[in-house]
TORKOL-4160 file (C-alpha; in steps of 0.2 Angstrom, whole numbers, padded with zeros to 4 digits, m for minus):
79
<pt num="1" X="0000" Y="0000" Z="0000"/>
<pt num="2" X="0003" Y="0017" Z="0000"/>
<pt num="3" X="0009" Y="0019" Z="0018"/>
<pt num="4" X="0023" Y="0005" Z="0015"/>
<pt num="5" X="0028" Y="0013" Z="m0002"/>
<pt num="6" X="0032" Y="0030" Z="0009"/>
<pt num="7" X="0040" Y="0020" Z="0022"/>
<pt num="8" X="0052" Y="0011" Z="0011"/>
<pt num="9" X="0056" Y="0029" Z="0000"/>
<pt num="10" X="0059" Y="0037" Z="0017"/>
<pt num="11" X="0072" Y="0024" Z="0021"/>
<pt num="12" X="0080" Y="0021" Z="0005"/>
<pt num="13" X="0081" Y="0045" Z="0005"/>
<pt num="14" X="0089" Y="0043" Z="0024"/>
<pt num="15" X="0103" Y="0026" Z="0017"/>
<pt num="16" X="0107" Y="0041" Z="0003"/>
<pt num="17" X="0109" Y="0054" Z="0015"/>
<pt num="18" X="0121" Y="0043" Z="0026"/>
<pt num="19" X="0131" Y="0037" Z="0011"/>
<pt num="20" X="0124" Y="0019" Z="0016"/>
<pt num="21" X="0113" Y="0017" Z="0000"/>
<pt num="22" X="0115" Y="0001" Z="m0012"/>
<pt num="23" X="0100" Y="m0003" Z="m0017"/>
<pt num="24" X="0100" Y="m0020" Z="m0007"/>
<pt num="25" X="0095" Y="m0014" Z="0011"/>
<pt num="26" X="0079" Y="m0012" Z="0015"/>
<pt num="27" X="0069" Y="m0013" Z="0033"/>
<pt num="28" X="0065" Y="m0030" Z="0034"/>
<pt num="29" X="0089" Y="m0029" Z="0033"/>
<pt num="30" X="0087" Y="m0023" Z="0048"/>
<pt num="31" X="0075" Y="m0037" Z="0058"/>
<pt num="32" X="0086" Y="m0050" Z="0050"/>
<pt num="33" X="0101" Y="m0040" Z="0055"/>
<pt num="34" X="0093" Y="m0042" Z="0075"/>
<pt num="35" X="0087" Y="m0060" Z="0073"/>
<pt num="36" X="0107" Y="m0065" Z="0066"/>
<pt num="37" X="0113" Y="m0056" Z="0081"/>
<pt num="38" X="0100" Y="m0061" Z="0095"/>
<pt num="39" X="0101" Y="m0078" Z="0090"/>
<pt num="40" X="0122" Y="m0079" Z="0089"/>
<pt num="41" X="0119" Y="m0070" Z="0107"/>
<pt num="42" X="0113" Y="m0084" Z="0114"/>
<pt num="43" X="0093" Y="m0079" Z="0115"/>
<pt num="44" X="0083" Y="m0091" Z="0118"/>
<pt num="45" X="0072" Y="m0097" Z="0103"/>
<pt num="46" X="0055" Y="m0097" Z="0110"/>
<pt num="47" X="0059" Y="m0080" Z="0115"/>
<pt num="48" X="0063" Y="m0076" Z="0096"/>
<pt num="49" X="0048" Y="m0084" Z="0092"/>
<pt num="50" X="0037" Y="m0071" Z="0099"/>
<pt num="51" X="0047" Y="m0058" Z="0095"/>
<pt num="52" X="0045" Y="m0060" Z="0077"/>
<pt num="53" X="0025" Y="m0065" Z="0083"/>
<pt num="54" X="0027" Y="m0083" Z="0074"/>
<pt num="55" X="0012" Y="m0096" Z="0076"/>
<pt num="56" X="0023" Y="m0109" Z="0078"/>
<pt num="57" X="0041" Y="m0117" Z="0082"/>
<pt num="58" X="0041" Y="m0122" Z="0064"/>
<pt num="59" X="0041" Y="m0106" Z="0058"/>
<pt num="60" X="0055" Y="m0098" Z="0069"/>
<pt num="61" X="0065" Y="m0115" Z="0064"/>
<pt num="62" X="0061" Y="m0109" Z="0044"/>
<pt num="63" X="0064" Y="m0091" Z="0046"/>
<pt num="64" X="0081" Y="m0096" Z="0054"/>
<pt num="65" X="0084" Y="m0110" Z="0040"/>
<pt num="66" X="0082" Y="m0096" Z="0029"/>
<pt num="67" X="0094" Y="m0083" Z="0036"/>
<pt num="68" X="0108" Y="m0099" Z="0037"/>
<pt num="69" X="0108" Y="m0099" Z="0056"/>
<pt num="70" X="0102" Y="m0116" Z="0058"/>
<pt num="71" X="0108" Y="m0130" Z="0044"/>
<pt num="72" X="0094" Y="m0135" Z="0031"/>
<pt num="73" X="0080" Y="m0149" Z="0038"/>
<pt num="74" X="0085" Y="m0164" Z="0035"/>
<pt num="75" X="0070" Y="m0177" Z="0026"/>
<pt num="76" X="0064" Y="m0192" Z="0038"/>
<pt num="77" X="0070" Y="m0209" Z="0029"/>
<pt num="78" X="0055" Y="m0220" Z="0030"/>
<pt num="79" X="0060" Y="m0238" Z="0030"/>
């Protein structure tokens, strides 16, 4: 929406004016950046978990899968 459009031009105007800009950052950067360092902090993973207001464990297991902080699920072998 409109709103978040704004948000994002406001941010990207302030990286510019700081000489940060490079067209890769943008604010959800910043909550990833927080999560990476929480996580290799020692926080504790349900505490992570409502943080970022996940439904379940899976989802904070995922979103940390995704950022490379925990190594990939590994697929049950059925026998």
């Amino acid at each position: 929406g409109w709103a978040r459009n704004r948000v994002s031009e406001r941010h990207a105007e302030a990286l510019k004016g700081c000489g940060l800009y490079n067209g890769l950052l943008t604010l959800y950067s910043w909550k990833h950046t927080g999560v990476c360092n929480a996580y290799r902090g020692g926080a504790d993973i349900l505490w992570l978990q409502k943080q970022l207001r996940h439904a379940s464990l899976d989802d904070t297991h995922t979103y940390l899968r995704s950022l490379g902080l925990l190594p990939p699920e590994v697929p049950t072998v059925r026998w």
